[in-house]
C-alpha positions as CSV (number, residue, x, y, z in Angstrom):
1,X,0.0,0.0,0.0
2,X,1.6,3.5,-1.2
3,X,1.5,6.1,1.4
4,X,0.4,9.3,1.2
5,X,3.0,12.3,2.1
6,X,1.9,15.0,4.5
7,X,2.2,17.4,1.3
8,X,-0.2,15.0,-0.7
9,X,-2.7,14.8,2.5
10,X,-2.5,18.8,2.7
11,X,-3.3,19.5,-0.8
12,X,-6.0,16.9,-1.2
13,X,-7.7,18.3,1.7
14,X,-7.7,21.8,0.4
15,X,-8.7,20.8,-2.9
16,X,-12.0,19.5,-1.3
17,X,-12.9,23.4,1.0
18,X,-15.2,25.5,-0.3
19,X,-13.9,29.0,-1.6
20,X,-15.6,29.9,2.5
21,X,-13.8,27.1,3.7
22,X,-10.3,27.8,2.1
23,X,-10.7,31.3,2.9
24,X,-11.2,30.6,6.2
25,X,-8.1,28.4,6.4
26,X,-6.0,31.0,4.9
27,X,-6.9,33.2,7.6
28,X,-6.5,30.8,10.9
29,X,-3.3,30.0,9.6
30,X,-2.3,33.4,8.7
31,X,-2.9,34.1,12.3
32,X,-1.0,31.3,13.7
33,X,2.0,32.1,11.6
34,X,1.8,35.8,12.9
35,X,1.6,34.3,16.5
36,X,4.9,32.1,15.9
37,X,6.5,34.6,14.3
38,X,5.9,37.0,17.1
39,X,6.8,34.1,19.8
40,X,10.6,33.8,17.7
41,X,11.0,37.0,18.1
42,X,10.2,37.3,21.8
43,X,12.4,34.0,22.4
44,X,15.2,35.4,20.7
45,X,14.9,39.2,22.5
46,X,14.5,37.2,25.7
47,X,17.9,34.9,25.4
48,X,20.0,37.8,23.8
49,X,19.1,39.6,27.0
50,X,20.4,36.7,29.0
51,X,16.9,35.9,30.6
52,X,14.8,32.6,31.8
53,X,11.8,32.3,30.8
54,X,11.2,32.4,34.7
55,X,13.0,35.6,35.1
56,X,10.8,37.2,32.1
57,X,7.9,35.9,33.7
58,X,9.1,38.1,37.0
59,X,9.9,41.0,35.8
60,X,6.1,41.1,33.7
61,X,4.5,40.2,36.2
62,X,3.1,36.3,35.2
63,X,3.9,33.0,35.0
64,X,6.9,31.1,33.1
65,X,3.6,29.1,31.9
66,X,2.5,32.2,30.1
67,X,5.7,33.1,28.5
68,X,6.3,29.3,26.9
69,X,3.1,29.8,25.7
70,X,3.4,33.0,24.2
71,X,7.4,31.8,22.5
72,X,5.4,28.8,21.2
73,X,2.9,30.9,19.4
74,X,0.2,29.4,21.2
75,X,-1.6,32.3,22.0
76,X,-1.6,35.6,19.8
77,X,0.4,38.5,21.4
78,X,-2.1,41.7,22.0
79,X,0.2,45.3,22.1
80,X,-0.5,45.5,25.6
81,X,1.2,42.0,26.1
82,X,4.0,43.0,24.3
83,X,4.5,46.5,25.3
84,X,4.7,44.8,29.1
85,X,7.3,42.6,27.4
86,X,9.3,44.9,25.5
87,X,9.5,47.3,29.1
88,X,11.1,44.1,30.7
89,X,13.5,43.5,28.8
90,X,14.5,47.8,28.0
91,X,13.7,47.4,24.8
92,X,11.0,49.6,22.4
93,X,7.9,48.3,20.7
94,X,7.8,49.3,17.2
95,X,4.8,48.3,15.0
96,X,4.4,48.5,11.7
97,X,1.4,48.6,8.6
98,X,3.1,48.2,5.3
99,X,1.4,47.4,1.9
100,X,0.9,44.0,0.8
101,X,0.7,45.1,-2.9
């Protein structure tokens, strides 16, 4: 029996949504890909400040739980969260709206 790749599973799936369905997909990953994205970067801020995750945690305010969570890109970030985590570790939140064209 021939198995499938995850690729060929992906793309087989896809090719079965709706235009509702796919778009709806596009936009729940979209959002998790921001949320990882934004989880690197806070991982990577946090170690080149020399910081635990426990010693984040502390000086926000929360719980190491919380901050492996938010590195995973398990939860989306809000600015509030990441203003609190840009003030712990002395560094400036900068956001940006560019063009997608």
């Amino acid at each position: 029996m021939a198995r499938n790749s995850w690729q060929d599973l992906k793309g087989k799936r896809l090719r079965g949504m709706s235009a509702t369905e796919r778009a709806e997909h596009d936009r729940a990953y979209d959002a998790a890909q921001l949320a990882a994205e934004v989880g690197e970067r806070v991982r990577a801020a946090r170690e080149a400040a020399g910081l635990s995750q426990r010693e984040l945690a502390a000086r926000m305010g929360t719980s190491q739980a919380a901050i492996a969570r938010l590195e995973a890109g398990g939860v989306g970030a809000t600015l509030t969260t990441l203003q609190r985590v840009a003030a712990a570790l002395g560094l400036e939140l900068n956001v940006e709206l560019r063009s997608t064209a």
